[in-house]
C-alpha positions, 0 to 999 in steps of 0.5 A: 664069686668075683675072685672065680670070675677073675681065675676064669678070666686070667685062665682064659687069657694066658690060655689065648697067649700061649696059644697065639704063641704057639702059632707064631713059635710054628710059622717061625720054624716053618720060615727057618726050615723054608730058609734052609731049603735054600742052597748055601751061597757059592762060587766057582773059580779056578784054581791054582798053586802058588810058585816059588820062582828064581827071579830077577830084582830090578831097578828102572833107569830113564834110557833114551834112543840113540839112532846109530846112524844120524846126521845133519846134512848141511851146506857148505857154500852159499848161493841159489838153490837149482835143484831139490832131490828130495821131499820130506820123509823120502827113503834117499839111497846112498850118493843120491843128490839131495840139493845142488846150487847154482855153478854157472860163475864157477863153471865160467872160472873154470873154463877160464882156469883150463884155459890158463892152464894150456897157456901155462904149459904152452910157456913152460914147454917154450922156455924149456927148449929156450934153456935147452939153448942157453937162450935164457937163465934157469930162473925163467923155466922155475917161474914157468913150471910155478905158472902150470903148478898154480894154474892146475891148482886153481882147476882142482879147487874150482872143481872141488867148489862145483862138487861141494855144491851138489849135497848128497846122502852120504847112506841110505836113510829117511830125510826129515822136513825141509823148507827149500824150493828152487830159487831161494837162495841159501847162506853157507852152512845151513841145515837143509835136513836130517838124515836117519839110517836105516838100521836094523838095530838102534841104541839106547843110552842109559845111566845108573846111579853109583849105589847100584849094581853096575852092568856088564858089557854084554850083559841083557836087560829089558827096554820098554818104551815109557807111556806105550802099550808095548812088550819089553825087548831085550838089549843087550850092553855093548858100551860105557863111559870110562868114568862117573859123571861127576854131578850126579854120580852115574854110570853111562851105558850103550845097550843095542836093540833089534829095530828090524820094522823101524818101529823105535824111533831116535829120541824116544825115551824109554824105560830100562830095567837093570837087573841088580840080583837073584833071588826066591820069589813067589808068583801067582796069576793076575786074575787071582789078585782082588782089591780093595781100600785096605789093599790087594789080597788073595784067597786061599782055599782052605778045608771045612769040617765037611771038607768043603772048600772055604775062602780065606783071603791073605794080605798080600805086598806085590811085586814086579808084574812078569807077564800074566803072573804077579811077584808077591813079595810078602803074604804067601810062602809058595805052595798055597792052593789058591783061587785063580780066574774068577777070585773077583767072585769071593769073599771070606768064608763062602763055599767054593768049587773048583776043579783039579788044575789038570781038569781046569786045563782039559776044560773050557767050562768054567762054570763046572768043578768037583768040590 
């Protein structure tokens, strides 16, 4: 009797399992079929081919500006300061005064030199009509034609003095600071400004290592200024120096840039791209450059069975940065069809959307794309 009690027992509690078990084995197939009414996680992005370009390697060489026309306007005599034609930073024109000093004592030397100049010339005129009469000797008239040569001589160089008291710009340019005021007396030979002409083009000196490829006069190259949100210009060599320096083993060379709104400036360094040979390169967009701690990938946008578009990022080493497009030196042979604008959204295996790159160009959706 107690071994039924016991069958009925064990029947009844496998029969309570199996059917709490058949409940849950229900709700989880409830839950799995809830889960995949969902739609599979996506992305829409653009998409693009990867290019095989002829480009350019370069190497990047330190360059400074060279203003073509710059000068230290300095004076040569020493005395008060009468008259300051300029302040800093003036545009000056061409002969335009910049600084005259005191003439008062030449002037006053000068008058008295004229002065001997007639007395010379009345005594030379008075000895020679004497000689004519055979008055005096020949000695007399030579020492009186001296008198007149020395005395005109004397004229010349206190006006030559009294000119080179007044400074001027010898072209038109942009002074620089100064420091001089009427009535300060100067020494000679002090720098009173600097003078920077006002070009429409501007140097820039640069120098190439010796294991380089060397340029060629009239050869282009590029030139940015360094730590500057600028565009690259083109300038093109016009000059070098006929020998190596003998320290570092360079090359030196003169390229010329437009300057057209004076927007380089003398001094400014900058960095120049010397262009050293051809060659095949693959390029894509930036956009469709994505980075991470085991570095900068693509994605690659590959067919499933279901022929649907998968994500299927590819290691990439980049190159020079040519505008909008990335030099990929190795990672893609050229012709991949890759994710462009918004390949930041991917990752590996998700499906994609993307639009033919003709109806990307007909369209500012997007968003919207034919699988």
């Amino acid at each position: 009797m107690n071994i039924k009690r016991w069958i009925v027992s064990i029947l009844i509690i496998f029969t309570v399992i199996g059917g709490l078990g058949l409940t849950k084995f229900n709700q989880i197939q409830a839950m799995i079929a809830f889960g995949e009414s969902f739609p599979e996680p996506s992305a829409s992005v653009a998409s693009v081919y990867a290019e095989t370009i002829q480009y350019t390697q370069t190497s990047k060489v330190i360059g400074q500006l060279k203003a073509p026309s710059i000068i230290d306007i300095s004076n040569e005599y020493p005395g008060p300061i009468n008259y300051v034609g300029f302040k800093p930073g003036d545009i000056v024109e061409k002969g335009q005064v910049l600084l005259r000093l005191d003439t008062s004592v030449e002037k006053a030397q000068l008058a008295a030199a004229k002065a001997r100049v007639t007395l010379a010339e009345s005594t030379y005129s008075r000895v020679t009509k004497l000689l004519q009469q055979k008055r005096i000797s020949p000695d007399e008239v030579d020492k009186a034609r001296a008198d007149v040569a020395v005395a005109k001589a004397e004229v010349q160089n206190l006006n030559a003095v009294i000119n080179k008291k007044t400074v001027t710009a010898p072209f038109k340019g942009q002074v620089g600071l100064s420091q001089y005021q009427v009535g300060q007396l100067i020494d000679a030979n002090i720098q009173i400004t600097t003078l920077v002409g006002l070009n429409d083009t501007i140097w820039v000196d640069f120098s190439v290592p010796q294991t380089l490829r060397q340029p060629k006069i009239g050869e282009e190259m590029k030139v940015a200024l360094v730590n500057q949100n600028t565009s690259e210009v083109v300038a093109k060599v016009i000059a070098k120096m006929p020998m190596l320096d003998a320290n570092s083993r360079q090359q030196s060379y003169r390229a010329e840039i437009a300057n057209l709104n004076g927007a380089l400036s003398h001094n400014q360094i900058a960095s120049v791209r010397v262009p050293l040979y051809t060659t095949n390169a693959v390029v894509v967009p930036t956009a469709a450059i994505t980075r991470s701690h085991f570095g900068e990938f693509v994605y690659a946008l590959e067919k499933d069975d279901q022929q649907n578009w998968r994500a299927k990022p590819i290691k990439v080493t980049l190159g020079e940065k040519l505008g909008d497009q990335q030099v990929v030196l190795s990672g893609l042979n050229g012709g991949e069809f890759i994710a462009g604008e918004g390949a930041f959204k991917l990752r590996e295996g998700i499906l994609v959307y993307t639009a033919p790159l003709d109806e990307q160009l007909a369209t500012t959706d997007d968003n919207t794309g034919g699988q």
